[in-house]
N, C-alpha and C positions, 0 to 999 in steps of 0.2 A: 603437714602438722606444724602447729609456731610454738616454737623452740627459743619465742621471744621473753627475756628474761621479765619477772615480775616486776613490778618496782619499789624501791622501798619505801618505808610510812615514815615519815618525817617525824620528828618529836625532840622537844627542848627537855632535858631533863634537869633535875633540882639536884646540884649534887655537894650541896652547901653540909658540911661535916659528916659526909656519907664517904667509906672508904673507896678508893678505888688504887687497882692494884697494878703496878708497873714494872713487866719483867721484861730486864734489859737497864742497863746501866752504862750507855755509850750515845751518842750524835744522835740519834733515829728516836733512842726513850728520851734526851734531852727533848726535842720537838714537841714531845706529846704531854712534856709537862706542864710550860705556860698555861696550855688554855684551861687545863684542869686546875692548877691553883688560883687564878685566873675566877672559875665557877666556885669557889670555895670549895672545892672536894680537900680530904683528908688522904694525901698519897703516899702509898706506902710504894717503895722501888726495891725490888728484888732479884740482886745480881751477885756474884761474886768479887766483882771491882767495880767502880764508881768513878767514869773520865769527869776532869777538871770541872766542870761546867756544873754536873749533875752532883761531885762531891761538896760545890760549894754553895752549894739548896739544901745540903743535909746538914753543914753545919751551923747556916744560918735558921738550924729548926723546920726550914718549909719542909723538909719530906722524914718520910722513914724511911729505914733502911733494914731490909733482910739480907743478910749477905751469906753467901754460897749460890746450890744450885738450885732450878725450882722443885718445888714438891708441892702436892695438890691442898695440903694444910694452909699453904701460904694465901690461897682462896675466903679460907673464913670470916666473915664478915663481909666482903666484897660486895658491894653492886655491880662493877665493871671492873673490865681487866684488859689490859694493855698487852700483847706479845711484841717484844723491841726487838727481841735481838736476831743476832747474823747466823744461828743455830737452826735451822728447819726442826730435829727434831723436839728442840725446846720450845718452838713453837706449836707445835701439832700437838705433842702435851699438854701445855696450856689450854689451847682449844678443847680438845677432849676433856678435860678437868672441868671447866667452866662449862661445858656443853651438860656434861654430867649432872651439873647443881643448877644448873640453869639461870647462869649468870652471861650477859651479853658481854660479850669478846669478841676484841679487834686486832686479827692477825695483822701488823704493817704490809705490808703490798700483796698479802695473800688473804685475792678477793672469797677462794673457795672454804677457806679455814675462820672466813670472818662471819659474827654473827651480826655484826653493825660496822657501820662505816663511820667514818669522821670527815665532813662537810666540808669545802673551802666558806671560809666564812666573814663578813662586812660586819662591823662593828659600826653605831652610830650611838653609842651613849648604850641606853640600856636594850637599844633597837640591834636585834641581829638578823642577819639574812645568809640562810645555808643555801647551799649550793652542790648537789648531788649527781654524780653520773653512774651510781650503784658501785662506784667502784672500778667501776670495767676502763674511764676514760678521764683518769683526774687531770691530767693536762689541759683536758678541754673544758674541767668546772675552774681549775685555777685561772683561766684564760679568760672566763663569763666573769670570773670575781673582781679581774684586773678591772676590766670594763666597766664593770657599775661602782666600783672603787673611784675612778674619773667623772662618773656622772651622778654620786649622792652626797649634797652638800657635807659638809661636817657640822652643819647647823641642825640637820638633824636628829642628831644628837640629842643636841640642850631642847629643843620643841618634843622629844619623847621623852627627855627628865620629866618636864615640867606635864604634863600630859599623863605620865606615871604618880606624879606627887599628888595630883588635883582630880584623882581617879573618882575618889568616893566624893567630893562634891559635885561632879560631872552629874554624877549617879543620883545624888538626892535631886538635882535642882531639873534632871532630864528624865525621871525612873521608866516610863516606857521607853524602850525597845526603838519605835521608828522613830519616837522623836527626838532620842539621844545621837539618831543616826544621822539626822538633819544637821542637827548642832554639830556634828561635829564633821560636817562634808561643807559646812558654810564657816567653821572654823580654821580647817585644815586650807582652806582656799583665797582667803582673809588676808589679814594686812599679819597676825602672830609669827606666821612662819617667813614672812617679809622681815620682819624686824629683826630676826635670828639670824636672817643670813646676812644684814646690813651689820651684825654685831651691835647690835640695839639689846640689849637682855631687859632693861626698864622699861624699853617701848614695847615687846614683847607682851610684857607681864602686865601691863598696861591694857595694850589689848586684846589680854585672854579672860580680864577680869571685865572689860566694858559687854566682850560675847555673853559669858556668863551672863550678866545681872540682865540680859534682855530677855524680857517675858515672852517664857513659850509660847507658841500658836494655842487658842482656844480648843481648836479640834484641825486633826489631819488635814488635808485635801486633798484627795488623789488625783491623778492625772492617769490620760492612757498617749504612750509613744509609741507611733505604726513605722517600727524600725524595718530596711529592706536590709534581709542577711545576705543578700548576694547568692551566687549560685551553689557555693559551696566550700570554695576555697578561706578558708579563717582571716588571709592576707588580704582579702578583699573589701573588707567591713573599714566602713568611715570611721575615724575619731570621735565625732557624738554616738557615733553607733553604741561604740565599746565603752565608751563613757556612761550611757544611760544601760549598758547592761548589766555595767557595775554599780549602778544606784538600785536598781528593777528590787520591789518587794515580790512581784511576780513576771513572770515572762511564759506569754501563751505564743508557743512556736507549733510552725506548721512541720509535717512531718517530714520532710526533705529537707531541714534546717539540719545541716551534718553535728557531731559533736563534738568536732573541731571548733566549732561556731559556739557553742554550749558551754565549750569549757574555758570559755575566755569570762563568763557573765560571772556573778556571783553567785560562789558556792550556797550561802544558803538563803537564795531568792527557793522561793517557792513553783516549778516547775510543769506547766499544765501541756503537753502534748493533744492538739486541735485541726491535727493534719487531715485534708480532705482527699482524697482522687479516684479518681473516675471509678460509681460504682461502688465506693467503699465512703463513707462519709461517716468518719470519726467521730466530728463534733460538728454537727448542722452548722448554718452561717447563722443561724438566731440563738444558738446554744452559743456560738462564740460571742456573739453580742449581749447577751445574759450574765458572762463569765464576766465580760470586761467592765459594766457596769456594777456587777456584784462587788469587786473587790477597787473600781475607784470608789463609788458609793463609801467602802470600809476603810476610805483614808488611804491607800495603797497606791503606790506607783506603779505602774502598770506597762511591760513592754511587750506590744502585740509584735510577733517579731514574722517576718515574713520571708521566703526563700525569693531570689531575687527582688525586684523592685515594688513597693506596695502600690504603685499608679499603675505598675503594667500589669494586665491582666489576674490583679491579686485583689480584687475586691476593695481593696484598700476605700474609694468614692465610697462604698456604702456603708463600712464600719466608718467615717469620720461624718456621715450623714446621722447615722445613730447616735454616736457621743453627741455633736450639736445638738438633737432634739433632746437630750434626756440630760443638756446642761453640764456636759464633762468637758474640762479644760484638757486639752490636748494639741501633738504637735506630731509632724514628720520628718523622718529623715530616709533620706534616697538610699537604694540597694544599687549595686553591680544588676541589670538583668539581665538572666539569664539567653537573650539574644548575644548581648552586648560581651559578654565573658563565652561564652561556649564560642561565635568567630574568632574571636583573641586570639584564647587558646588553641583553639584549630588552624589558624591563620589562614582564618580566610576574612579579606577585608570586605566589607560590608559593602562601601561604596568603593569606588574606581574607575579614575575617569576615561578609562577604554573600554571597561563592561560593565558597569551601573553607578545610573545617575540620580537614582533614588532607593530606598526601602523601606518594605512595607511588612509591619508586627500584625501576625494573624494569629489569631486562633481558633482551632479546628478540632476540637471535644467530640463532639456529636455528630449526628446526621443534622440536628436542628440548626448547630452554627453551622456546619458545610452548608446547609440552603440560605444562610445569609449574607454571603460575600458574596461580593463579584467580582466574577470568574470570569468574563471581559478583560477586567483589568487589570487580575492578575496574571493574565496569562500574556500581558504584553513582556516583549525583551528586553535590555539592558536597564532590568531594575529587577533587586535579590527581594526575595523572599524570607522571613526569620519567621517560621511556623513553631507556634507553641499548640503542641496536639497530643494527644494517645498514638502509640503508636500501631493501634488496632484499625485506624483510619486510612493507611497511607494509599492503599489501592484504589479507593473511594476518591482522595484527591488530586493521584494521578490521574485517575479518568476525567477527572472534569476540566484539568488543566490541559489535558491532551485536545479534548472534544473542544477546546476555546481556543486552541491554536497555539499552544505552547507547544516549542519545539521537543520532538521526544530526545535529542538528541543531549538535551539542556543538563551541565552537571549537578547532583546537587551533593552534601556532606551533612551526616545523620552525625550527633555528636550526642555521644550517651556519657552520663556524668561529668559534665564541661567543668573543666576545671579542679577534677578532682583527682584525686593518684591513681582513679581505678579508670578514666577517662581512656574514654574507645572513637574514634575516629569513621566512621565508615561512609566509603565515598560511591559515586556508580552516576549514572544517566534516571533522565527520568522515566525513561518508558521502564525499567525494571525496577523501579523505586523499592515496592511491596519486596518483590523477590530476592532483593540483595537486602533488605533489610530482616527478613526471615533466615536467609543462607548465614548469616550472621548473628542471630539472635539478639535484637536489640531489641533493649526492655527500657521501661520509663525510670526514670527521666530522660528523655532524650529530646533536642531540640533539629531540627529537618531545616536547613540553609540550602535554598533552591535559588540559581541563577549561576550566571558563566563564571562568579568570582569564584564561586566554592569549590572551582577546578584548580584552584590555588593550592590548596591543604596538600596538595601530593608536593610542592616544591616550599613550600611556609610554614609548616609545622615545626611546630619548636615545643613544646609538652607534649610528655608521654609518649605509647609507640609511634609507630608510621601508621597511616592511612591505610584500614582495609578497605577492599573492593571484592566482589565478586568477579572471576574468572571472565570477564568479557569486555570487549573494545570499549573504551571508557573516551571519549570525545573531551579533550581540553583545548581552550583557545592557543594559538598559534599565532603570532610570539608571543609569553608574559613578558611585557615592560615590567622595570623597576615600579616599583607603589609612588605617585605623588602626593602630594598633599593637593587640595584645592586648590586651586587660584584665588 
């Protein structure tokens, strides 16, 4: 069962002359004051003594002051409510009180008794950026906050005043939705935020007034990008990748795109799942060609996003035959494929130069592609094999590699979910392919690396567990050499 904590829902609150209520009056209720006067809240502090610090906020007027001990009256009016002090059960009181009336309350280091948390948090002018570990691990949100503290200008800042101040003209002069989105991804990228961080504020405002006055596009243009999401792993997506899936009005992803990969794009692109596999066909290949003209046709950016590589085996040639004829501007960017990350991670290298001097990308779906390769060629030695297949076929392609003079003796490594946390390894010979692969239950997505390298994975594995095998004499070359590079 997952016993894994929720997460909590982020939210900026208004708390501009709304009371909020602070019991504890020592070092810990100090800390919690700034950022609340700070918000313009109205803080009332309720303790029985009042250290140095916090005495001299009440006589300078910033706070109120209840003094004695708490009682649940002291709540009234409250929005929020602060527990400071070094008293567990003046704590747990408070909580219960406020739980009561149903006012959010933040026990200080006691995550069980709290109904919200308090952020480590980056200030950039009117820009803030929270930073949450539910509580359970503030060390490690103070220690992310350190970090992006070093790496977000303080020009930031003044480029979100100005940006805050000139909101409603943005608005008139961009009133649709995608086209204000433009303006301000060719704004944000511009010479404005240049001149901020050069300490240029004239030159700045200079050039947020020349963006403005340039007349919008007469109509949209949509575009479609045949992004390759790589195998699975989110770490493995390019820079334009994650760039264009942060622009995408829509992103039509195939079904094995994990949502690790999902959750990097923008939240609110528009979301079309058009996963195909064997047998089961989601969304046809002319329904997905329909989809993508439909919505460039409507002005829309468009990221056709693909699990591994769109040139390998991903159709990709025929969806950018379709865009050409039906006059859609578009562009590619390469995936991790799923050959090329599933050896990685398994560690088995592809080519080496004591047991393969070439390799060759098959794929084997059918009985109709099984009778189109040749099985001659594949069946010669020191050259690996990267079969992209079902894994309903494997018996089918043992026999024909056997019946062409593949050795049966030859290792291969089945790699189910390559590169993913739930990544299974499973190694054996080829005369038993089928049978170590059922003893096993290996289900799709799996990718089949045949040849002498993939005797590797038992000594080169470095993700996830170790290499299963089925119970039998398993042939690995004798000695592995260190890996060279080519000459």
């Amino acid at each position: 069962m997952d016993t894994a904590p929720l997460p909590l829902f982020p939210l900026f609150a208004d708390l501009r002359g709304r009371r909020v209520l602070v019991v504890g009056g020592g070092a810990v209720a100090r800390r919690k004051l700034e950022p609340l006067l700070a918000a313009g809240a109205r803080v009332v502090v309720g303790a029985p003594r009042l250290d140095a610090d916090v005495a001299a906020l009440w006589a300078e007027g910033r706070i109120e002051h209840l003094a004695g001990r708490f009682t649940p009256d002291w709540l009234d009016g409250a929005w929020l409510v602060v527990a400071a002090t070094d008293e567990g059960a003046v704590n747990r009181a408070v909580a219960a009180a406020a739980e009561a009336r149903r006012i959010w309350a933040n026990v200080v280091d006691d995550l069980e008794l709290s109904s919200y948390q308090s952020p480590a948090r980056i200030e950039r002018g009117p820009l803030q950026i929270a930073i949450s570990s539910g509580g359970g691990a503030p060390m490690l949100a103070r220690y992310l906050r350190e970090k992006l503290e070093t790496e977000l200008d303080e020009s930031i800042g003044a480029l979100a005043t100005l940006l805050l101040h000139e909101r409603a003209r943005i608005r008139q002069r961009h009133p649709r939705l995608p086209e204000r989105r433009r303006f301000f991804e060719k704004l944000l990228a511009g010479p404005v935020a240049e001149r901020f961080r050069a300490g240029d504020a004239a030159g700045a405002r200079a050039a947020f007034e020349s963006a403005l006055g340039e007349a919008p596009p007469s109509r949209d243009i949509g575009t479609v990008a045949l992004v390759g999401a790589g195998p699975g792993d989110p770490g493995l997506l390019t820079l334009r990748a994650l760039r264009l899936l942060n622009q995408a009005d829509v992103i039509l992803h195939d079904r094995l795109v994990g949502p690790g990969v999902l959750a990097l794009a923008r939240r609110d692109a528009e979301f079309i799942e058009v996963g195909k596999q064997a047998a089961n066909h989601h969304v046809t290949q002319d329904g997905i060609h329909a989809l993508m003209l439909e919505h460039a046709r409507a002005g829309r950016r468009v990221v056709r996003l693909k699990g591994g590589d769109p040139f390998v085996f991903g159709r990709g040639g025929e969806e950018l035959e379709f865009l050409h004829a039906h006059g859609i501007a578009f562009e590619v960017v390469p995936g991790v494929t799923a050959a090329l990350a599933c050896a990685a991670y398994a560690g088995v290298p592809l080519t080496h130069r004591d047991h393969a001097q070439s390799v060759r990308f098959v794929t084997a779906h059918c009985k109709d592609s099984l009778d189109t390769l040749d099985w001659r060629a594949l069946a010669q030695e020191k050259q690996t094999l990267a079969v992209y297949m079902g894994v309903a076929g494997l018996a089918s392609f043992r026999d024909r590699l056997l019946a062409h003079g593949r050795a049966a003796s030859t290792p291969f490594a089945l790699v189910e979910n390559g590169s993913r946390p739930e990544q299974r390894v499973v190694i054996g010979t080829l005369d038993r392919l089928p049978e170590t692969a059922a003893a096993h239950a290996v289900q799709s997505p799996a990718l089949l690396i045949l040849g002498e390298v993939a005797a590797l994975a038992t000594t080169l594995h470095w993700f996830g567990t170790e290499p299963l095998q089925e119970r039998v004499q398993v042939h690995f070359p004798e000695p592995v050499p260190a890996i060279a590079d080519a000459a």
